[in-house]
N, C-alpha and C positions, 0 to 999 in steps of 0.2 A: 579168042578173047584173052585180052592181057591179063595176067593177076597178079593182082595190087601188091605194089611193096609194102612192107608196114613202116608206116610213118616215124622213126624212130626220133626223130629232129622235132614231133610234138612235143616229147617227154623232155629233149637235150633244153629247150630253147629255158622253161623255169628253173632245169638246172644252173644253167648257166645266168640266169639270173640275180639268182640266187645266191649265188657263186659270188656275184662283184659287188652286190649290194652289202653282203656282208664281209669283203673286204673294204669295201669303200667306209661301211661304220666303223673299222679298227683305224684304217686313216685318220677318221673324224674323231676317234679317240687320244691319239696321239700328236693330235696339234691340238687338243681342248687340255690335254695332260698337266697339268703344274706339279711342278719339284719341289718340295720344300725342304730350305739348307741353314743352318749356323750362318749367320755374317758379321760383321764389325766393319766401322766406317773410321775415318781421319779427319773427315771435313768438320769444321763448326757447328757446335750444335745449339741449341737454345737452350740448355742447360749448363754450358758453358765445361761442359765434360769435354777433355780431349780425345776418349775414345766413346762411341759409341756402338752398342753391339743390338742384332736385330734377329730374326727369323726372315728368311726372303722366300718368294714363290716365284718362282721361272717357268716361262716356257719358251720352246723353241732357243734356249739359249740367252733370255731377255727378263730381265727381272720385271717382275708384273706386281708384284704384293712388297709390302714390306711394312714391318711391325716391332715399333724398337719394345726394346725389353732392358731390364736391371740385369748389371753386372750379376749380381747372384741368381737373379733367374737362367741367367745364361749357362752359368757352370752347372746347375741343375738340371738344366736342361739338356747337355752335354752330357753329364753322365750316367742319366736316366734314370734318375729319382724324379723328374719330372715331368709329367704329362708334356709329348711337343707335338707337333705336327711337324719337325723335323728329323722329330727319332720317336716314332710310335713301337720301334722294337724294342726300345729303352735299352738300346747299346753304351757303353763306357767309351764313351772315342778319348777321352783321356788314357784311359789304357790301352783303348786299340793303339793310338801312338805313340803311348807312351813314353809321355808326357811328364815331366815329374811336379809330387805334390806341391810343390810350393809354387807352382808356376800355374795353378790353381783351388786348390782348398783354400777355401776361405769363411771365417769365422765371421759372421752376419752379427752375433752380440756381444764382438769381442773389439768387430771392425778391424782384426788385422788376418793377414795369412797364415793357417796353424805354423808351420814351420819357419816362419818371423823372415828377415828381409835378404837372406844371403843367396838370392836365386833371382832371374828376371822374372815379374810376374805380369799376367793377365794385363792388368792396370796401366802397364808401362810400354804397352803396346806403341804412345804417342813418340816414344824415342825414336822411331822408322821415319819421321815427319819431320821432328827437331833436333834441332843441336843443342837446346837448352831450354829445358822443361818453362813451359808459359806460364806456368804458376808460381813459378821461383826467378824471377827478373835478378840482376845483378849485385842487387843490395839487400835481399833478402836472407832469412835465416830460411834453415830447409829444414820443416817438420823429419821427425827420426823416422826414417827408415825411406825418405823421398828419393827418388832417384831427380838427378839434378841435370846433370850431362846426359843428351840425345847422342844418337850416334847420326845423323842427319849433316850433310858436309856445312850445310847454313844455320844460323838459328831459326829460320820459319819454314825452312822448305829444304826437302833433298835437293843434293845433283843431278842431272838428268844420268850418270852412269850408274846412282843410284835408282832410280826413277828404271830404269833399263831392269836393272837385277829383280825391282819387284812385279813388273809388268811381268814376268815369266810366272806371277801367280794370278792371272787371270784382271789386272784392272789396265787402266791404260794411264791417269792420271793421278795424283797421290789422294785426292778426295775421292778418287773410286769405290766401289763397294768388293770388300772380299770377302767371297764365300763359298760355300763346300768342301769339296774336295783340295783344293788348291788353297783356301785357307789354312787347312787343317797340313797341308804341306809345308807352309811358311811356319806354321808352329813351331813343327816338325824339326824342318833345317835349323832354327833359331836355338835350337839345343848346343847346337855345333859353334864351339865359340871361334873355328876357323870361318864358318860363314860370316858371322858377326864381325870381325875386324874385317873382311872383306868388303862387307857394306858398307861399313864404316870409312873404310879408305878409300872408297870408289869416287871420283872425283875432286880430290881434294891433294892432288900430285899438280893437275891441271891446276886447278884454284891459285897454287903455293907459286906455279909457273907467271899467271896472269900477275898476282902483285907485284912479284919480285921485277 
């Protein structure tokens, strides 16, 4: 008479069960996951602001949420003074990148920047987009402390080799949305006032080429 093997492939079979089920929930976790990032946009808005800045939720690499917010909630939000759902660590990324103050502090009941207008700020973000602030048309006088001149090859729109330099921060079109990591890079670079003439000049060798 044979004697019985013991069945050990009873026990394997709920292991292994068990096994894929609960890797299969960490999959189902991580395509349900949303990212929440810092953003600002260029496009037109209904408040006739030239930048707009927001909270976004990603997933899979796909903006799914989006929640505009006030310029000063933003920089609060940024530095962790307050509550976000994009920085519940309440990290300072103005100093993680540091960033300098006037390119954000901002005096809410003073309505100007503490450190007043001798820096590029926040605000002025719309110069990436224009060659001449759309608030300030040809014949206008320019409230103190305006910036006037975009760095933009056109007055409404970059060149596309400007268009080229900023797609390297994650948008593909100038009304794109930037945000996270690669925003917080463009910041960054924009310190650099060799970046800055670079954008500036990017197209507009060609341009000087086509009239002449």
């Amino acid at each position: 008479m044979k004697k019985k093997q013991p069945k050990y492939y009873l026990f394997a079979y709920p292991i292994v069960l068990f096994s894929m089920l609960f890797l299969l929930s960490f999959n189902t976790i991580d395509r349900n996951y949303v990212k929440y990032d810092f953003a600002f946009n260029l496009g037109a808005s209904y408040n006739t602001q030239l930048v707009s800045f927001a909270i976004v939720g990603t997933r899979n690499g796909k903006i799914i949420y989006k929640k505009n917010i006030s310029e000063s909630s933003f920089i609060r939000q940024i530095s962790g003074t307050e509550l976000s759902k994009a920085n519940p660590e309440k990290i300072n990324y103005f100093e993680k990148y540091e960033l300098t103050d006037c390119f954000y502090k901002y005096d809410s009941i003073k309505d100007i920047y503490v450190d007043g207008y001798n820096c590029f700020r926040l605000t002025d973000l719309w110069a990436l987009k224009y060659g001449r602030n759309p608030h300030c048309p040809g014949d206008c006088i320019p409230a103190e402390g305006m910036l006037v001149k975009g760095w933009a090859a056109q007055d409404f729109r970059p060149s596309w080799p400007q268009i080229q330099i900023l797609q390297k921060y994650g948008i593909i079109n100038i009304d794109d949305t930037f945000y996270g990591e690669k925003m917080f890079k463009l910041f960054s670079d924009m310190k650099d006032s060799n970046w800055i003439s670079t954008y500036s000049n990017a197209g507009k060798a060609k341009q000087n080429r086509v009239k002449g």
